[in-house]
ZASEDO-887740 format. One record per residue: x, y, z of N, C-alpha, C in turn. Coordinates in pm, whole numbers, padded with zeros to 5 digits, always signed. Layout:
REM residues N
XYZXYZXYZ/...
This chain:
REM residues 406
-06943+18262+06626-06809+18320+06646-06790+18357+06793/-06714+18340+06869-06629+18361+06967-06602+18469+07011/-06667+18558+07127-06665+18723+07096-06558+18721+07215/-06440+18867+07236-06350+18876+07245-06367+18979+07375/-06294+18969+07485-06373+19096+07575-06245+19135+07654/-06080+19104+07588-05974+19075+07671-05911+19139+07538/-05815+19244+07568-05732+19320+07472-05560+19224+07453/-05631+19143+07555-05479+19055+07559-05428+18913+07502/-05574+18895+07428-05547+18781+07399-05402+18787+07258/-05355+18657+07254-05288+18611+07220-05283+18584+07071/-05223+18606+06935-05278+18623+06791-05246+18448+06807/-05337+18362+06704-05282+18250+06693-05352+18210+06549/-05298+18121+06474-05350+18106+06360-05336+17873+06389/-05512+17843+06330-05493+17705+06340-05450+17660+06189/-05414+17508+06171-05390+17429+06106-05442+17288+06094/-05513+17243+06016-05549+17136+05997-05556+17028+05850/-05577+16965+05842-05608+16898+05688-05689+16800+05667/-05722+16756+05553-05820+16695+05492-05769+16574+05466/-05829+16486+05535-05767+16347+05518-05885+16244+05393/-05829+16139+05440-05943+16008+05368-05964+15984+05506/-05964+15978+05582-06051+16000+05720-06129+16078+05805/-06081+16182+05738-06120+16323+05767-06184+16413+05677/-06340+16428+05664-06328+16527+05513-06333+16686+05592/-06408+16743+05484-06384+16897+05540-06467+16970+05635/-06585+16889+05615-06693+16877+05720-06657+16879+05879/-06601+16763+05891-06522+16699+06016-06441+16794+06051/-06316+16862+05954-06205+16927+06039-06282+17066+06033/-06384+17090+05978-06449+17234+06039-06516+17209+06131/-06581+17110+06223-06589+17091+06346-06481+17047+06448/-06411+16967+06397-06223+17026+06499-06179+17128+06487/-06200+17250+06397-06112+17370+06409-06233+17423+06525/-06379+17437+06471-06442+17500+06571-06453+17516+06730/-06409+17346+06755-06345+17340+06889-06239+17373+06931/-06102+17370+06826-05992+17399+06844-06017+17538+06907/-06036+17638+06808-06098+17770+06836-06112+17812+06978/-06217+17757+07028-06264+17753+07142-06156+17719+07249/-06093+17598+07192-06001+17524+07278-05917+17672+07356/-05854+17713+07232-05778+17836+07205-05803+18006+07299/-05945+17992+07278-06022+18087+07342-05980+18101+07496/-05993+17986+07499-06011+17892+07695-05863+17954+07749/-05774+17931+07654-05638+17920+07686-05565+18064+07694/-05663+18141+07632-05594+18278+07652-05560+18335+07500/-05577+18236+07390-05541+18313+07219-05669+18351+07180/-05618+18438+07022-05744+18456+06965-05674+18438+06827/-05772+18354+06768-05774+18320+06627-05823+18385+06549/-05703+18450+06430-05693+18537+06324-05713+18477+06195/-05676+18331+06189-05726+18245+06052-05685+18120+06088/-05759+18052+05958-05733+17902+05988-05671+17882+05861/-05610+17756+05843-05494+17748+05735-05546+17583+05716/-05602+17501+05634-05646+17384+05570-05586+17327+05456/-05567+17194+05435-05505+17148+05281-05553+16984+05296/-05558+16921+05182-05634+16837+05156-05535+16714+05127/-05469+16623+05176-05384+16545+05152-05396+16376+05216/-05333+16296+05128-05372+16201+05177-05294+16121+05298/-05256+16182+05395-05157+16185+05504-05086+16315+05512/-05030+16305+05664-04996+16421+05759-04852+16395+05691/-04776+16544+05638-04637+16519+05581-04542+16452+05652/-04446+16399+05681-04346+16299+05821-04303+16395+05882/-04257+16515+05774-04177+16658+05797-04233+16737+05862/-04287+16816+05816-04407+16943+05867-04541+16906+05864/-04617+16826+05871-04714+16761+05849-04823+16838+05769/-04754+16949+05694-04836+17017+05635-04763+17026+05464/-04764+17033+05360-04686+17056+05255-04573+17150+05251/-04485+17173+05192-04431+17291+05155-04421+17432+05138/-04545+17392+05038-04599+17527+04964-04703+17555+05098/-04782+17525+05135-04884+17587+05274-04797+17611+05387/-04690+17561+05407-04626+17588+05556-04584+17726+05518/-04508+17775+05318-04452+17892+05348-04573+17990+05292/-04674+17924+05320-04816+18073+05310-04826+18095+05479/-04807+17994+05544-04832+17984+05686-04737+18099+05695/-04613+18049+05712-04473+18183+05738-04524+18291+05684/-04596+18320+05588-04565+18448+05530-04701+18482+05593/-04791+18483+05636-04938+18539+05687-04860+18573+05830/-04789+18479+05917-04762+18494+06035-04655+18633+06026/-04570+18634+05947-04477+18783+05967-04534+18874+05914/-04664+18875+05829-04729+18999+05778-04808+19039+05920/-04833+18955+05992-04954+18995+06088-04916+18989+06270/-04752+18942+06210-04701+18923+06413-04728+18869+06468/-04805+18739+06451-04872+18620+06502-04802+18538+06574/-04810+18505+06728-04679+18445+06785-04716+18297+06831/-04764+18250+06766-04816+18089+06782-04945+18036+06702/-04878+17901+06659-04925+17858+06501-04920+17710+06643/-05094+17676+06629-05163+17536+06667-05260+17443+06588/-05181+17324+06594-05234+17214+06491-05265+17122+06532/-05386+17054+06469-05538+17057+06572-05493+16825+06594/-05395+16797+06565-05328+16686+06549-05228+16693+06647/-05175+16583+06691-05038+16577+06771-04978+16575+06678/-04846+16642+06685-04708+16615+06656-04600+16528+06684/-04532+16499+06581-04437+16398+06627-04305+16509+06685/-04202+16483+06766-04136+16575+06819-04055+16597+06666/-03995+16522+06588-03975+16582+06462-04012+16691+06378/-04182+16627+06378-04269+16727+06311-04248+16930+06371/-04238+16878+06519-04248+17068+06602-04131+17080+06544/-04057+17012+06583-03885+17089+06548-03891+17176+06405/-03898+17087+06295-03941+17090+06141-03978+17242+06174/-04141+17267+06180-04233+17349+06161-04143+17446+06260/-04107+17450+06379-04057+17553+06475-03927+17627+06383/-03872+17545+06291-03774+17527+06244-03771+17681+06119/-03903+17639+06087-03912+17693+05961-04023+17854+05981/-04112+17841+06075-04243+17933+06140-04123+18028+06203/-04060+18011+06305-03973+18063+06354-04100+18131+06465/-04171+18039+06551-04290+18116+06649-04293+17962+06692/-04402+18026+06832-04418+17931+06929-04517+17803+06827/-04502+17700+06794-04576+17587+06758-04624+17453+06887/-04767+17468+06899-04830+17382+06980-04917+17294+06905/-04964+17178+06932-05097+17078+06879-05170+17098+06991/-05281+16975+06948-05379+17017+07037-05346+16940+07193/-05288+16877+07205-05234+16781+07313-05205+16888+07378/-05075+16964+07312-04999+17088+07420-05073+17165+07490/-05202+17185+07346-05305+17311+07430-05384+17271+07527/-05436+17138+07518-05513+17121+07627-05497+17101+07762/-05314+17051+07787-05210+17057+07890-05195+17176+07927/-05179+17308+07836-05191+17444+07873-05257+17435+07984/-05426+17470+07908-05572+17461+07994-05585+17398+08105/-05579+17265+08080-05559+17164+08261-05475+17250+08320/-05345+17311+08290-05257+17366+08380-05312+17511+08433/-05390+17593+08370-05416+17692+08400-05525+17642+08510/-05602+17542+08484-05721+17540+08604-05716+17480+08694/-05612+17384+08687-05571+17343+08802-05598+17391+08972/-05674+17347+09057-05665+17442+09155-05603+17384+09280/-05622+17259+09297-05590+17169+09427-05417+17118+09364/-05330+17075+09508-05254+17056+09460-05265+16907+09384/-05321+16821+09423-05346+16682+09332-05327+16717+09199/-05460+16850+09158-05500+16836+09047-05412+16875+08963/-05273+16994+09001-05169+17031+08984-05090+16913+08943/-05046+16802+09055-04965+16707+09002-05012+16636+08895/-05173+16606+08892-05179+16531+08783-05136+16546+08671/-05182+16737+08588-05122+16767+08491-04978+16797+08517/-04919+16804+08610-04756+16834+08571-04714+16685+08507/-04768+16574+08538-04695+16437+08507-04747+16422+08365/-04862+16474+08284-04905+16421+08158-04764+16532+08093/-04771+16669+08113-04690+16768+08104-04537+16688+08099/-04450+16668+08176-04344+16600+08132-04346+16465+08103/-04480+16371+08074-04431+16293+07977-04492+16339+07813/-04527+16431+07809-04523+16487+07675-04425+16557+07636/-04361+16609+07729-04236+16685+07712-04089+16571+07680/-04089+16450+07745-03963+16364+07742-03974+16349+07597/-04022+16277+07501-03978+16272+07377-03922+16369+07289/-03956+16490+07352-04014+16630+07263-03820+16711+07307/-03753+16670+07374-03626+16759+07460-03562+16839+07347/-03517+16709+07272-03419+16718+07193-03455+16912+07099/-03596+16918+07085-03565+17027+07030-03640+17152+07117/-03630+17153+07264-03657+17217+07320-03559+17338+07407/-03492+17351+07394-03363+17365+07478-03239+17472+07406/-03211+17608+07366-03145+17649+07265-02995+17622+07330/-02976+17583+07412-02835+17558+07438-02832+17396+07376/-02871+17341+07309-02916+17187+07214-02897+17232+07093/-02837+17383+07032-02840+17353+06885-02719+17360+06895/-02574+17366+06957-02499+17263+06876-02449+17127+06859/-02559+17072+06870-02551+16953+06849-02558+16936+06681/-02615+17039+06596-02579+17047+06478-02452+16973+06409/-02332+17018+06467-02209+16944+06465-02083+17002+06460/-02016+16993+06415-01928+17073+06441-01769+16970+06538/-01673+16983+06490-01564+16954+06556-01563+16952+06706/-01518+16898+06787-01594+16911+06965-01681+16960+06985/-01809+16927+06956-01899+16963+06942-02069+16828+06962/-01965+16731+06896-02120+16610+06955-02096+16578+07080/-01970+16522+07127-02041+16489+07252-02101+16549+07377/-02062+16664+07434-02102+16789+07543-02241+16787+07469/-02316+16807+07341-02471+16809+07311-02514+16682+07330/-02479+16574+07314-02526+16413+07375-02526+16417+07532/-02440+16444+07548-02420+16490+07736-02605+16527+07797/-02533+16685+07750-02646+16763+07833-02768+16715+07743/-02830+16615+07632-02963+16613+07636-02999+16488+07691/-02900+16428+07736-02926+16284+07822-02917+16332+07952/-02864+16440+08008-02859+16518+08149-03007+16531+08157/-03080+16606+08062-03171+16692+08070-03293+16567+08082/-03254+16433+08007-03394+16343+07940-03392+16289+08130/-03226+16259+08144-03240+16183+08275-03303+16280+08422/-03333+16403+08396-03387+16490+08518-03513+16473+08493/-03609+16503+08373-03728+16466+08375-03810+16304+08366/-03663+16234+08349-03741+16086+08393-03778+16097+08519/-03656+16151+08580-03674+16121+08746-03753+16199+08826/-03797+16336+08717-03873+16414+08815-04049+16306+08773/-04083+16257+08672-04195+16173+08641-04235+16031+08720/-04078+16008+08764-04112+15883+08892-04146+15952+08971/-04087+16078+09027-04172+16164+09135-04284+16154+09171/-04340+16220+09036-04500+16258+09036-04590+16093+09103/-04531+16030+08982-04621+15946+09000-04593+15858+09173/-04508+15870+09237-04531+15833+09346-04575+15895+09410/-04554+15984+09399-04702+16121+09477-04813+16097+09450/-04843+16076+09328-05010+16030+09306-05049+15958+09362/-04945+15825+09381-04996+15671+09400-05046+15686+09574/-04991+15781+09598-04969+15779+09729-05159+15888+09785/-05121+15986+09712-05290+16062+09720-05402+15959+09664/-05332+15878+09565-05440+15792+09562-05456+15731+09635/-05364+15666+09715-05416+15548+09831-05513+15626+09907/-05491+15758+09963-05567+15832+10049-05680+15863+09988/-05698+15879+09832-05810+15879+09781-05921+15797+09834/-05854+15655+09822-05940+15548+09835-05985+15550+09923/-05899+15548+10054-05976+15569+10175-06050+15617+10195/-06025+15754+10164-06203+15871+10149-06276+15789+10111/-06293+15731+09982-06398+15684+09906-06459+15543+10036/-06388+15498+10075-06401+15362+10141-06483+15428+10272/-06413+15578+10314-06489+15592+10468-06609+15668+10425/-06687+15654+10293-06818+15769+10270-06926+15615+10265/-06888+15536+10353-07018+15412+10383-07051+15359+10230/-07173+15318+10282-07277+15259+10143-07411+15339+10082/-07363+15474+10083-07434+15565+10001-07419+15489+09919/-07506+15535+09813-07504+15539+09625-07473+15621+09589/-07371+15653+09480-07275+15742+09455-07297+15721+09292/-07348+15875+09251-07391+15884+09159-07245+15988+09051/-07248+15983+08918-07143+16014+08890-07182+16120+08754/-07145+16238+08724-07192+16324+08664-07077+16304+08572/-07112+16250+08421-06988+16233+08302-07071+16339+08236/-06978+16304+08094-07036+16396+07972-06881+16502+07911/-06923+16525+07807-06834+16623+07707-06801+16729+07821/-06651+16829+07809-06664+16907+07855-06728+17067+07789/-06799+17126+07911-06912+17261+07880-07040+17190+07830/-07074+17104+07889-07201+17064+07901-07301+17060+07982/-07231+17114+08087-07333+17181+08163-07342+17106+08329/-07243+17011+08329-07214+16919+08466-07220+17047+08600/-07148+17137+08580-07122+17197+08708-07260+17235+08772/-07284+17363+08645-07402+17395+08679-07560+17306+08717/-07570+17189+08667-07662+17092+08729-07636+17064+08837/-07481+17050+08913-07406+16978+09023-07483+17099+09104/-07434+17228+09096-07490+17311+09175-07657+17368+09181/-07747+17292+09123-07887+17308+09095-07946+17165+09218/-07853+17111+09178-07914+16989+09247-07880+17016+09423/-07749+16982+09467-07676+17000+09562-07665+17122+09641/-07717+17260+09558-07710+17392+09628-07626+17392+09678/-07475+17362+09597-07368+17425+09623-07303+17541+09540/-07170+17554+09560-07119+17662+09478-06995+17551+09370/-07052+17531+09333-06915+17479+09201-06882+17565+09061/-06770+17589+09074-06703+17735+08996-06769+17643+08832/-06841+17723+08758-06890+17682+08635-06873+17824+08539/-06832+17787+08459-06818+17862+08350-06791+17845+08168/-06837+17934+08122-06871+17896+07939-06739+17919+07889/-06656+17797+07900-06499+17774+07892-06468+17606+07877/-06384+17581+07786-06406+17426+07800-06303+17409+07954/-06354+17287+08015-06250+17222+08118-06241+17344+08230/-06383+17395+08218-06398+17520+08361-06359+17433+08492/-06329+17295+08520-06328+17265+08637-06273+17119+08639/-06156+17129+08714-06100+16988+08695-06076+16933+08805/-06095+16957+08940-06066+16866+09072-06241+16838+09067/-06211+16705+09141-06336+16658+09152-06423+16690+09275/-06525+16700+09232-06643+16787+09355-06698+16664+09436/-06715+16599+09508-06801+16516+09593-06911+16575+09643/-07054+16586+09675-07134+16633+09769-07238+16533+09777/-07300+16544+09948-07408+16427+09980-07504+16503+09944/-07607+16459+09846-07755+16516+09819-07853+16412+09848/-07959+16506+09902-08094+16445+09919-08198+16458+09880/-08267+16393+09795-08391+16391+09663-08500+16329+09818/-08598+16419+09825-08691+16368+09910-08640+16373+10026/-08636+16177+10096-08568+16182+10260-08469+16086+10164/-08397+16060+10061-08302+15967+10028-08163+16030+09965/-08066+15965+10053-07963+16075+10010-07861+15949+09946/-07751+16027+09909-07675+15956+09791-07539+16045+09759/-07447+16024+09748-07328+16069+09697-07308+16140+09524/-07330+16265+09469-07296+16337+09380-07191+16345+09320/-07085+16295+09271-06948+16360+09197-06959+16439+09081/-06887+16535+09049-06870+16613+08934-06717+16583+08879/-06768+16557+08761-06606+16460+08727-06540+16595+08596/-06429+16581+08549-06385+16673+08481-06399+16577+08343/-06452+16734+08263-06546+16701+08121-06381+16640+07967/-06490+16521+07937-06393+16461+07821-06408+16550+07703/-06350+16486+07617-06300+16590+07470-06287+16498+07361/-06304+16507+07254-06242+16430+07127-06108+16441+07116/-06012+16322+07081-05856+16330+07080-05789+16363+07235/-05880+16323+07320-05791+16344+07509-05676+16295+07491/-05555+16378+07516-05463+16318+07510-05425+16192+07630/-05347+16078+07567-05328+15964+07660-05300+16013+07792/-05181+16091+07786-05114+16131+07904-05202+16199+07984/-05342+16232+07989-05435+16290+08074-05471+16168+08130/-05536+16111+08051-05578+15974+08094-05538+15896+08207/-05412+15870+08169-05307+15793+08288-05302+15897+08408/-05269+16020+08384-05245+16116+08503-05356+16097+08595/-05495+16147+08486-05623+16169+08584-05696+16044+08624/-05587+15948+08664-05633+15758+08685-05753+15776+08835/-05731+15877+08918-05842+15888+09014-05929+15942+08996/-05933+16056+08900-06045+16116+08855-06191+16039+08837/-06098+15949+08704-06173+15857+08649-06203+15752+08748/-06121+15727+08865-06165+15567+08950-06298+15637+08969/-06327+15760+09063-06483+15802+09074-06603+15781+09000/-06532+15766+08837-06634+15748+08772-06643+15599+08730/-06509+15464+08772-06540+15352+08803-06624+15318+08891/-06624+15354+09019-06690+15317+09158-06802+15341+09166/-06860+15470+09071-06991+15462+09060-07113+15354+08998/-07230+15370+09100-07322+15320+09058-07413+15358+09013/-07458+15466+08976-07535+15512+08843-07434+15640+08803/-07461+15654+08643-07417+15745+08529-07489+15846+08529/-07485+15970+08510-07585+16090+08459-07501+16137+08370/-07500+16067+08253-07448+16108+08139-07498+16230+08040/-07464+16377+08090-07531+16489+08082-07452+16563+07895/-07566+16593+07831-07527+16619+07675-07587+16755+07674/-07486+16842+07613-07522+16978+07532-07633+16947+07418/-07704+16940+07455-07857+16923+07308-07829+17066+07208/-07810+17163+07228-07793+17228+07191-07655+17295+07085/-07533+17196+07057-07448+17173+07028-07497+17066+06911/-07487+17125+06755-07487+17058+06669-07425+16952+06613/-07368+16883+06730-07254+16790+06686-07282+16708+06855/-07350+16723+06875-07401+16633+07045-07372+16497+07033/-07426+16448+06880-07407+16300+06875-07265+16239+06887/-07179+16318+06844-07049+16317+06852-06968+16261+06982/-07042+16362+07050-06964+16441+07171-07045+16270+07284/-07145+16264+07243-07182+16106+07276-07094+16076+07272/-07052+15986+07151-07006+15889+07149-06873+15876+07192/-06776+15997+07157-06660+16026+07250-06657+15980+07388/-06815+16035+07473-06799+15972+07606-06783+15834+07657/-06884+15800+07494-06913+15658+07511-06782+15558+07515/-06665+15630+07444-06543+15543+07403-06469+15563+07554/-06468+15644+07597-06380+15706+07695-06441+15614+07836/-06528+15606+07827-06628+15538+07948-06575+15406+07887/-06594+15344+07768-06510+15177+07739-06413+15158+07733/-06310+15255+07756-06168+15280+07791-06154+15209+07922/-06253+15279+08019-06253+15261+08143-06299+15199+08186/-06375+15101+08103-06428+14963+08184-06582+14983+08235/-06633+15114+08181-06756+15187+08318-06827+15216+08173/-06855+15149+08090-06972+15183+07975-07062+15079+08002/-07053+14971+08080-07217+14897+08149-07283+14948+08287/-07208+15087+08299-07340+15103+08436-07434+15133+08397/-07535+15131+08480-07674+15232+08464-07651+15369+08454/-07731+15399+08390-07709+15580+08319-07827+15629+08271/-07848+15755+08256-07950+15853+08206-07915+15903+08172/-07927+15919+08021-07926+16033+07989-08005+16202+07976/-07905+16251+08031-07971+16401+08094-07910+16497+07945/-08024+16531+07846-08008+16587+07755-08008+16775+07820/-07944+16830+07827-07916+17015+07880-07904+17106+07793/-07933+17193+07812-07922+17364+07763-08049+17301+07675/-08165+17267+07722-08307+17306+07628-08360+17450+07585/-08321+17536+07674-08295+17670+07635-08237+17726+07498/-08126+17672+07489-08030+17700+07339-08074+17664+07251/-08147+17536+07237-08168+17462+07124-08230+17561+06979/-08213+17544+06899-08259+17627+06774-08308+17494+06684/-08363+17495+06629-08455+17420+06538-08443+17468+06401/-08387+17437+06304-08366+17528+06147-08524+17472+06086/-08573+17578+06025-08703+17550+05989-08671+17535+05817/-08772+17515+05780-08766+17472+05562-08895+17511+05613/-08906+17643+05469-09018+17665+05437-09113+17616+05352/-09258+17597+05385-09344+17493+05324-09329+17518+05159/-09315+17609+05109-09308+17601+04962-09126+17607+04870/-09057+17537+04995-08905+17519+04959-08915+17352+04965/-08896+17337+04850-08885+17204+04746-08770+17121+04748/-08673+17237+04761-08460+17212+04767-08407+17182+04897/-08394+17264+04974-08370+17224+05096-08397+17060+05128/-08297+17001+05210-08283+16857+05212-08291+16842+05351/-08399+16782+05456-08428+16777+05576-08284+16713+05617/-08264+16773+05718-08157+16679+05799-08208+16718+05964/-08080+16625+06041-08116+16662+06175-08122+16794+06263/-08049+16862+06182-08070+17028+06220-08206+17048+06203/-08321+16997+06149-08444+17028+06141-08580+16937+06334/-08450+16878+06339-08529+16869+06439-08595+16931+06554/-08700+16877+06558-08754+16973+06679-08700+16870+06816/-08767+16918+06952-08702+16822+07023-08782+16686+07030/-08912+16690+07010-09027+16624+06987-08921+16522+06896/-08906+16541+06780-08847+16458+06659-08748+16405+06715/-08701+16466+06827-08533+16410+06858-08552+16258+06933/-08741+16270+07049-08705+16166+07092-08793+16053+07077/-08834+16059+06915-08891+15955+06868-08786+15905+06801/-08684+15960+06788-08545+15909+06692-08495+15769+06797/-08316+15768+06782-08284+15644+06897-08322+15646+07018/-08357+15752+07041-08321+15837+07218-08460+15706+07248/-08602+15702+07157-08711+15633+07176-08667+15508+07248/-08558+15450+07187-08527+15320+07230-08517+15317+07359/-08455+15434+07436-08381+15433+07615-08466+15431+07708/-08613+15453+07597-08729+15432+07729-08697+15547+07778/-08742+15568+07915-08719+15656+08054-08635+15723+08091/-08504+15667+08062-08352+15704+08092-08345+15790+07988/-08433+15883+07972-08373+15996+07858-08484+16120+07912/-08388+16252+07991-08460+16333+07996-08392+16468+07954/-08476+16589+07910-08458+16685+07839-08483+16766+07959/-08365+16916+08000-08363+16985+08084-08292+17133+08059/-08327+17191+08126-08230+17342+08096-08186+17323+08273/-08051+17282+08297-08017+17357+08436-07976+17500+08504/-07992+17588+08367-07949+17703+08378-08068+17767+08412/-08160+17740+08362-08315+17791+08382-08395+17688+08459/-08403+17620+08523-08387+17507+08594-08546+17465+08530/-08544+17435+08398-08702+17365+08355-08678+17198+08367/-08763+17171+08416-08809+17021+08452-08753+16969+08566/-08686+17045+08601-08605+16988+08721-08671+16842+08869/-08816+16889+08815-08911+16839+08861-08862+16674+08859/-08911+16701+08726-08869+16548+08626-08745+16486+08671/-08686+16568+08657-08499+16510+08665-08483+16451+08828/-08533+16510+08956-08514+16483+09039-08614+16360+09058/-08723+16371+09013-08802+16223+09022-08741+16039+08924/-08638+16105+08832-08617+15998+08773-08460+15948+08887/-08423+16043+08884-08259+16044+09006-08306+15940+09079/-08429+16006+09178-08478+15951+09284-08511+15796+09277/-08603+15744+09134-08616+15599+09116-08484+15539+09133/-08380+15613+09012-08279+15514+08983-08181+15514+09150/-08169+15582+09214-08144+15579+09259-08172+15469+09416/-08327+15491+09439-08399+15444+09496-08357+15233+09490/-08376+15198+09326-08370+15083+09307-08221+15031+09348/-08119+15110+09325-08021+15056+09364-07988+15026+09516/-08022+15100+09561-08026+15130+09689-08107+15036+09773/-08243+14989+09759-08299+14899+09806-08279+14736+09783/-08191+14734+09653-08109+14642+09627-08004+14585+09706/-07952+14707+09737-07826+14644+09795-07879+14656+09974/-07994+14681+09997-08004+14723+10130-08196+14701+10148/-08240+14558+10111-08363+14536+10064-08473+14590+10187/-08401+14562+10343-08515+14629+10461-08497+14753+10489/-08471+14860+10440-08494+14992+10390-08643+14993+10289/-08653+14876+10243-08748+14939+10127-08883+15043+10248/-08948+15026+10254-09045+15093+10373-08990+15218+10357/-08868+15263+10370-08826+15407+10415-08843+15477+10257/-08830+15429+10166-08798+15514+10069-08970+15450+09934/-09050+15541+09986-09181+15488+09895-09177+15517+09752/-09229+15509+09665-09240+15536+09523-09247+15717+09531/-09214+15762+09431-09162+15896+09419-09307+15939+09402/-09413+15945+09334-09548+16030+09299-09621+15999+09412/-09603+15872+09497-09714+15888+09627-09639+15918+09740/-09540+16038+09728-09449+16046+09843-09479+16229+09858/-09565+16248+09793-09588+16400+09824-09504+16494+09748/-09546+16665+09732-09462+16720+09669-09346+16753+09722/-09217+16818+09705-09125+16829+09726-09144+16960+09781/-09049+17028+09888-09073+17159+09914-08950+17254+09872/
């Protein structure tokens, strides 16, 4: 549970349901993130509200009878925003806004919140303002209270057709904006990227709150703002580090999610080029997060989104510290082993066995093995590097006959 240390947070109650795609298992690990999501954003969650159906209603995407338990929990308790852990169709908010009579967000909105709150550079600002109004253009029609009489009424449709085609045509044009602003920081992006030579430029992915920053700053001995918050950090960090006498380019990229909304995607198109241009992956996993495999494979899709799921990569398993191990006692018969019983030993005779080498286990918070981690950096790094630059080899010797590190 989620402990509370702010008298200000925000009452919010989630929503989710039980699909044939979804059982209950599943959406109690989307509410748990939701939760969190929620946390990040400034609410605090008073209950969760679930129903079991075989599709999202067209209407309220929730039934009838649960939307008016929803209404009636929310005016017993003053609850001023009801978030559902699904996008909405702009129908669907209207519907539910319609009927809740309180602020209604999905998870798209919330995580646009969050990007917007952490935003710190102005780039990183424009990026989310452009996912921000193109989530907003479909959505107008029921955003706007000078838009309800469009209801109808005798002189009355056209002045509401007017002003919501006034309103659709200001945020088209403020969205060509953005994006020529981007296109334009991007060109300058590139250049940066083009004037940092032929380092090897290594690229720090992974789920977000997995622990990227804080490794970024273990390695690099810098200061990168890290914190136990999802999406603690969204402009991208560059720093030159040097393992031994061999140095190499670091990025800290901003952490993916299950369900990223599109419109991040497209916005954060430079984010992600960093993590195109790279030549090795440090694909860094919360081990300690009972659902890690998950949070894999999410990266894994998001990285084949992007064209960048055949680089070289390691996986850097983190928070070895956290890990808990559920034990079965020797004379418990019932209990049914699963992977919660693993130790870490068990974990990497499992697939991880297959990755060979490219699989190391670390705490960067407590900095154990770090040893390790900087000696495997150093190979992969090393090979690429002498690859593309073969009369260097001499300068950069094998990592164990190169002495200890100081």
């Amino acid at each position: 549970m989620i402990e509370k240390t702010d008298l200000n947070y925000e009452k919010a109650v989630l929503i989710g349901i039980v699909t044939r795609d979804q059982d209950a298992d599943k959406l109690e690990e989307y509410l748990d993130e939701l939760e969190f999501l929620t946390y990040t954003a400034g609410g605090e969650v008073i209950k969760r509200f679930t129903q079991k159906m075989e599709r999202p209603d067209p209407k309220t995407f929730i039934g009838s009878g649960k939307i008016n338990d929803v209404k009636k929990f929310i005016d017993e308790n003053e609850v001023g925003t009801a978030i559902f852990d699904d996008e909405l169709s702009p129908a669907q908010q209207k519907n539910i806004e319609r009927v809740l009579q309180c602020k209604v967000l999905d998870r798209t909105n919330l995580i646009l919140d969050i990007f917007a709150q952490r935003a710190q550079t102005s780039y990183a600002r424009t990026q989310v303002e452009l996912a921000q109004y193109q989530y907003l253009l479909p959505r107008l029609a029921g955003m706007w209270t000078h838009l309800e009489r469009q209801r109808g009424g005798i002189g009355m449709r056209g002045p509401g057709e007017t002003e919501i085609e006034t309103d659709r045509r200001i945020v088209r044009d403020k969205i060509s904006l953005l994006k020529k602003k981007i296109e334009t920081i991007d060109k300058q992006m590139e250049v940066q990227r083009g004037n940092r030579g032929q380092l090897v430029r290594v690229a720090l992915v992974g789920y977000t709150n997995v622990g990227k920053s804080t490794l970024m700053n273990v390695i690099s001995k810098s200061d990168v703002f890290a914190e136990n918050k999802l999406f603690a950090t969204l402009d991208t960090t560059v720093r030159k580090v040097v393992i031994r006498n061999l140095p190499f380019l670091l990025t800290d990229t901003v952490g993916f999610i299950r369900k990223l909304p599109t419109q991040l995607i497209e916005s954060f198109k430079s984010t992600l080029d960093e993590v195109r241009e790279a030549d090795l992956l440090l694909h860094v996993v919360d081990i300690s997060h009972p659902n890690f495999e998950e949070h894999i494979e999410s990266v894994n899709q998001t990285l084949a989104d992007i064209k960048s799921a055949d680089k070289p990569t390691l996986m850097v398993f983190n928070k070895i510290d956290a890990y808990k191990q559920e034990k079965i006692a020797e004379d418990d018969l019932e209990t049914k082993r699963t992977v919660a019983h693993n130790s870490l030993e068990d974990w990497r005779q499992t697939w991880m066995n297959r990755m060979g080498d490219n699989v190391l286990f670390i705490s960067a918070l407590n900095k154990e093995n770090m040893e390790d981690f900087r000696r495997k950096v150093y190979e992969a790094v090393r090979e690429i590097h002498i690859t593309r630059f073969p009369y260097n080899n001499f300068l950069y010797p094998e990592y164990d006959t190169y002495g200890e590190e100081e």
